[in-house]
N, C-alpha and C positions, 0 to 999 in steps of 0.2 A: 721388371721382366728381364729373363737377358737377352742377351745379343745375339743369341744363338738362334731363337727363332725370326728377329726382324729380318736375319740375313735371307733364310729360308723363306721369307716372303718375298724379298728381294726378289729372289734366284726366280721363284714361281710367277711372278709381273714380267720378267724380261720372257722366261719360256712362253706365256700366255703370247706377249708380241711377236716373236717368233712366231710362233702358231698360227697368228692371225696373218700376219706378214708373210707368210710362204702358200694361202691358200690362195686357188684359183683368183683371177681380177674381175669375179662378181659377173663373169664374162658380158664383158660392157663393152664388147661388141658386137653384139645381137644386135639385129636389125628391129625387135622390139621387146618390151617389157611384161611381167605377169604384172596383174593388178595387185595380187596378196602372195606371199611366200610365209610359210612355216615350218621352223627344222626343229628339233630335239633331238638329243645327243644323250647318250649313258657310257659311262665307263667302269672298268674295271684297274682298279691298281695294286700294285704290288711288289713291294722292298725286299731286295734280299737282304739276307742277313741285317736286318733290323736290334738295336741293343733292345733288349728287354727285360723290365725294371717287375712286373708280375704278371699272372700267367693272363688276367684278364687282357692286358693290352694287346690292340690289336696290330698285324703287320702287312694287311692289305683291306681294300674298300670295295664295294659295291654303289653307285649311285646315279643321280640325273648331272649330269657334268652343266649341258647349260641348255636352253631355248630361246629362241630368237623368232619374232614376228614384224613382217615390214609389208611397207605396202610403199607404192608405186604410184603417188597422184599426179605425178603426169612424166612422160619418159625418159627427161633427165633429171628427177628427182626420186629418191631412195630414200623413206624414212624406218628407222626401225628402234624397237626395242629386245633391251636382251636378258638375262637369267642367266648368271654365270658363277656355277658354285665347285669351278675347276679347282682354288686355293686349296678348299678341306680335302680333295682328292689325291693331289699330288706334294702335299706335304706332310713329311711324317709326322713332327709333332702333332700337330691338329687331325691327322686321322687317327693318331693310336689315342688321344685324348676325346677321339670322339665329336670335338667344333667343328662347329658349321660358319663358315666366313664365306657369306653370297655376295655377290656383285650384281648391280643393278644400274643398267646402264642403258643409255637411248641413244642415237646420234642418227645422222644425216648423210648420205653419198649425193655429189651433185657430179653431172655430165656437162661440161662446154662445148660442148659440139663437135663431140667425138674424139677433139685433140688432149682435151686434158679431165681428168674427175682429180673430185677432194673430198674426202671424207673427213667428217670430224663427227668426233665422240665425245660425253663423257658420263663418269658414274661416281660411285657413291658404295662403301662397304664399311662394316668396322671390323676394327685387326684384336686378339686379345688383349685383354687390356682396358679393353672398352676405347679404342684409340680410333679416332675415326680418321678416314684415309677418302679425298678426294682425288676422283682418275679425270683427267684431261689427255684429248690423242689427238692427232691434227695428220693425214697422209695425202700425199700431193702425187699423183701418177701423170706423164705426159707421154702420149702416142706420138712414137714417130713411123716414117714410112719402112715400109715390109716386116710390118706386123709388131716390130719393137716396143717395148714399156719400160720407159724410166719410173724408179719410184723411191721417195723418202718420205721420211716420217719419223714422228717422237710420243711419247705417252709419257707424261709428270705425272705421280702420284705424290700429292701435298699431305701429310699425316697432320693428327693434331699434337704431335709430341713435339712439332718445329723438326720431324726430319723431311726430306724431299727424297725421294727416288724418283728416277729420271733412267728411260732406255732410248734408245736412238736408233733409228736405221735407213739402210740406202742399199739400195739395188736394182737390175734388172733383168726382164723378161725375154729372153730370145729366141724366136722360133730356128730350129736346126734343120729339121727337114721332115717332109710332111706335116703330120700330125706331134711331133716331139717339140717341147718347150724346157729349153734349161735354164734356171734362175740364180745367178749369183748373189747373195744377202750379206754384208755387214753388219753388225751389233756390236753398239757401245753400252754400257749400264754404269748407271753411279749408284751407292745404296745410301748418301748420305752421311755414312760413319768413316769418317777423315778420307782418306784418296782412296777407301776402298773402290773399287773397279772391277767392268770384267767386259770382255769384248767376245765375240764367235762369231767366225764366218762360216756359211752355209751355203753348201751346192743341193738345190734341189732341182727334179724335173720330172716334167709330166707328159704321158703318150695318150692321146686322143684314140679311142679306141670306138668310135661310132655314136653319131649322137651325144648324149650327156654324159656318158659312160668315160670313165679317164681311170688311169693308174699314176700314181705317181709316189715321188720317195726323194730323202734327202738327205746327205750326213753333214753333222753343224762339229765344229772343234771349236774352245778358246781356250781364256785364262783369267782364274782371277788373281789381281794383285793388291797388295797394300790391304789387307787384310786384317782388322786389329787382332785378332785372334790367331791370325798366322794362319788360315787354310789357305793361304797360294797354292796355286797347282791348277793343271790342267781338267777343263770340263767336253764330255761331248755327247751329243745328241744324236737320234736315228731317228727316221720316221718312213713307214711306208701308208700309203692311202690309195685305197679302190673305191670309187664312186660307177654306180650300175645303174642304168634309168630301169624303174619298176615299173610304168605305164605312164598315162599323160599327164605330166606335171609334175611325178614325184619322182626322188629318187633315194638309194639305200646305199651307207657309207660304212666305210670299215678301217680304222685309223690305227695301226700300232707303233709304236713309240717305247725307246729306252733311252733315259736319260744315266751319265754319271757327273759326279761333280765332287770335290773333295770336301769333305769332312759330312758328307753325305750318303746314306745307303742308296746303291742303285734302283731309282724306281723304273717298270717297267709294265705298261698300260694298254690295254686293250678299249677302246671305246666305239660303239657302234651308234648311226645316226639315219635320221629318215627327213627327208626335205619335201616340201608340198609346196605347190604356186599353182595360183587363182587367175585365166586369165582374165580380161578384163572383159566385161559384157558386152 
């Protein structure tokens, strides 16, 4: 295989972390829990200027991004499992080849009594190749007084080829005034092929616009270095997100995102989500 796709999966584990890492904190501060929660998510992607080797290949996708279902056995426990077949969507080799590379993954949030939660997760994919790839994530949040959220966290993905990829991150939550939350995010990533590297820092924030209802948005810079193939150079990301309560318990989400990165075509996605919670009888 070459090297050219491991990197692009690389790049696609740290963006997933990001992703995960910049979303709402499960709002765990609620004074209570639903019993069951169900979301699914669809998106749309699509590369410009994509190389194109014959006319069948394709240069964007249609599909179910991921689903997630948890349940809440008692109010500082959070378990859930997930469906996450973001990889095939946001990497061009593997959509214009048409692969499907799912991730199937379970994990656990636990509450300490309001000051701190830890999440941990992990899953299970195979990369081309037939190469199988173990995900482990571990995120530690601590509440401090007026409203503040410390947070780090890592995610190792162990392959069967003996490489390791590994993302890292660290940030926090501050409320500004009223209803507005700005997040400052650091990201480190290794991709396991010599000191390749790549680090982005990310400003995002979010306005509480009534009840479950929120806007928010974020722009990420880095760089990647030590590159055996020499794509050093600057990467950056955008994201805006609207979450709307549709009636009681659910709500409807609307995510766009443009990513660049070097030796990469620009992808640029649209994905739409619907969340549902059970309260408890």
């Amino acid at each position: 295989m070459s090297r050219r796709l491991p990197r692009s999966v690389w790049r696609a584990l740290l963006a997933a972390v990001l992703s995960l890492a910049t979303q709402p904190l499960l709002a765990q501060g609620a004074p209570s829990r639903p019993f069951l929660e169900l979301s699914a998510w669809g998106v749309y992607s699509r590369f410009s200027n994509p190389p194109r080797a014959t006319a069948s290949d394709k240069a964007d996708g249609v599909g179910m991004r991921s689903v997630e279902l948890a349940v809440w056995p008692a109010a500082s426990l959070r378990l859930f499992g997930r469906y996450d077949n973001s990889l095939s969507l946001d990497n061009l080799s593997l959509l214009r080849a048409g692969r499907r590379v799912p991730t199937w993954s379970g994990g656990a949030l636990l509450d300490w009594g309001g000051r701190f939660t830890t999440v941990v997760q992990a899953g299970r994919r195979t990369l081309p190749g037939r190469v199988g790839q173990t995900l482990l994530g571990l995120e530690q949040v601590a509440y401090t007084t007026g409203g503040t959220a410390w947070k780090a966290g890592v995610e190792v993905g162990a392959r069967a080829d003996d490489r390791i990829e590994w993302v890292g991150h660290a940030g926090v939550s501050l409320p500004v005034a009223g209803r507005l939350r700005v997040e400052p995010v650091v990201f480190y990533a290794r991709s396991g092929l010599g000191a390749e590297a790549q680090w982005r820092a990310l400003l995002a924030g979010e306005l509480g616009l009534g009840g479950v209802s929120a806007l928010g948005g974020g722009m990420a810079v880095g760089r990647i270095s030590d590159s055996p193939a020499g794509l050093d150079g600057t990467v950056w990301d955008g994201h805006a997100r609207l979450t709307v309560g549709t009636g009681a318990g659910s709500r409807a989400h609307l995510l766009l995102r443009h990513e660049r990165a070097p030796g990469a075509s620009p992808l640029t996605s649209v994905a739409v989500g619907l969340s549902f919670a059970v309260r408890r009888p």
